[in-house]
C-alpha atoms as one frame of an Amber mdcrd trajectory, in Angstrom:
protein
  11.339  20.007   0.439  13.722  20.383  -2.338  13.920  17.820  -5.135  17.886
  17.485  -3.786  16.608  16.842  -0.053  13.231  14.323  -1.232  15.909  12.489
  -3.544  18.283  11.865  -0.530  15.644  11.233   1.456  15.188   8.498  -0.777
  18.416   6.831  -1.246  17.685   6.368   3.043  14.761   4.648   2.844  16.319
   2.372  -0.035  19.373   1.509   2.351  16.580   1.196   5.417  14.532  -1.065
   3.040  16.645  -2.867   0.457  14.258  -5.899   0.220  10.892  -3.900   0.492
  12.056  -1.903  -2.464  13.735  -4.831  -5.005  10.636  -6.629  -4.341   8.504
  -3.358  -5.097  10.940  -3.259  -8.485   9.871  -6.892  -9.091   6.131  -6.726
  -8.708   6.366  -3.311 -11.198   8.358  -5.141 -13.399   5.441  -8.190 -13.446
   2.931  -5.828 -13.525   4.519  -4.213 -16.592   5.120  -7.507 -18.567   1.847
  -8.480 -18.038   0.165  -5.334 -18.971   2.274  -5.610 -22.311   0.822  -8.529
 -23.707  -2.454  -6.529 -24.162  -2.229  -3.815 -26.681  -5.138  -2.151 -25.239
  -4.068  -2.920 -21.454  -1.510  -1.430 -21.448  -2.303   1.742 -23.167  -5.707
   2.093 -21.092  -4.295   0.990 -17.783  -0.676   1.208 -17.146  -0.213   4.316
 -16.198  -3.328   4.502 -13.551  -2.280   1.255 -11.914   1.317   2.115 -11.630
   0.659   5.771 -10.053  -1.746   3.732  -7.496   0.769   0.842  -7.066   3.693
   3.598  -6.303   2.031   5.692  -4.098   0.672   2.577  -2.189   4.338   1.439
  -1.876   6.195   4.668  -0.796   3.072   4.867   1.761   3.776   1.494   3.240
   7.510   2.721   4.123   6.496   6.190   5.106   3.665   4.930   7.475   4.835
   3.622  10.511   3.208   0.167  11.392  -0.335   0.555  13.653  -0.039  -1.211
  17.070  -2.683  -4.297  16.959  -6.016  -3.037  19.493  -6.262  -5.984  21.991
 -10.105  -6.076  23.376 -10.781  -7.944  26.809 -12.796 -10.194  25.340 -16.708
  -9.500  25.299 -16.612  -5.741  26.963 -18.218  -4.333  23.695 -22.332  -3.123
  23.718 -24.099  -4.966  21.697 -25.972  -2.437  19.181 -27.785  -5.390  16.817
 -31.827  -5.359  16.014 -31.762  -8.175  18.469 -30.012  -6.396  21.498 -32.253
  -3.350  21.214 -35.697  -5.459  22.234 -37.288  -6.021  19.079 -37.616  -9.644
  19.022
């Protein structure tokens, strides 16, 4: 993918996620402001937690959401110490 293509590819998910992203912005900005009233925070740590914080954010829009797994109840085996016959 081209760096033209990824950066339209972008401006989409911004219009598909307006909110998701401003609030993204927002917590960065915190993050940042926070980070700055420690000289040695933010020279030790900014950079690490705000690679980990992006790529955590552009994976929750990329991702698509996981359908819950509904169980019927107690149909699991029971694999404890207990279960197995050692009592």
């Amino acid at each position: 993918m081209g760096i033209v293509q990824a950066m339209g590819e972008s401006v989409k998910l911004f219009f598909r996620h307006p909110g998701y992203t401003m609030g993204a912005c927002f917590q960065a900005m915190c993050l940042t402001a926070l980070l700055m009233l420690t000289v040695v925070g933010f020279g030790a740590l900014f950079g690490g937690m705000f690679a980990i914080y992006q790529h955590k954010v552009a994976l929750n829009v990329l991702e698509p959401e996981e359908e819950p797994v509904v169980t019927g109840g107690n149909d699991h085996q029971q694999t404890g110490w207990i279960s197995q016959g050692n009592v």
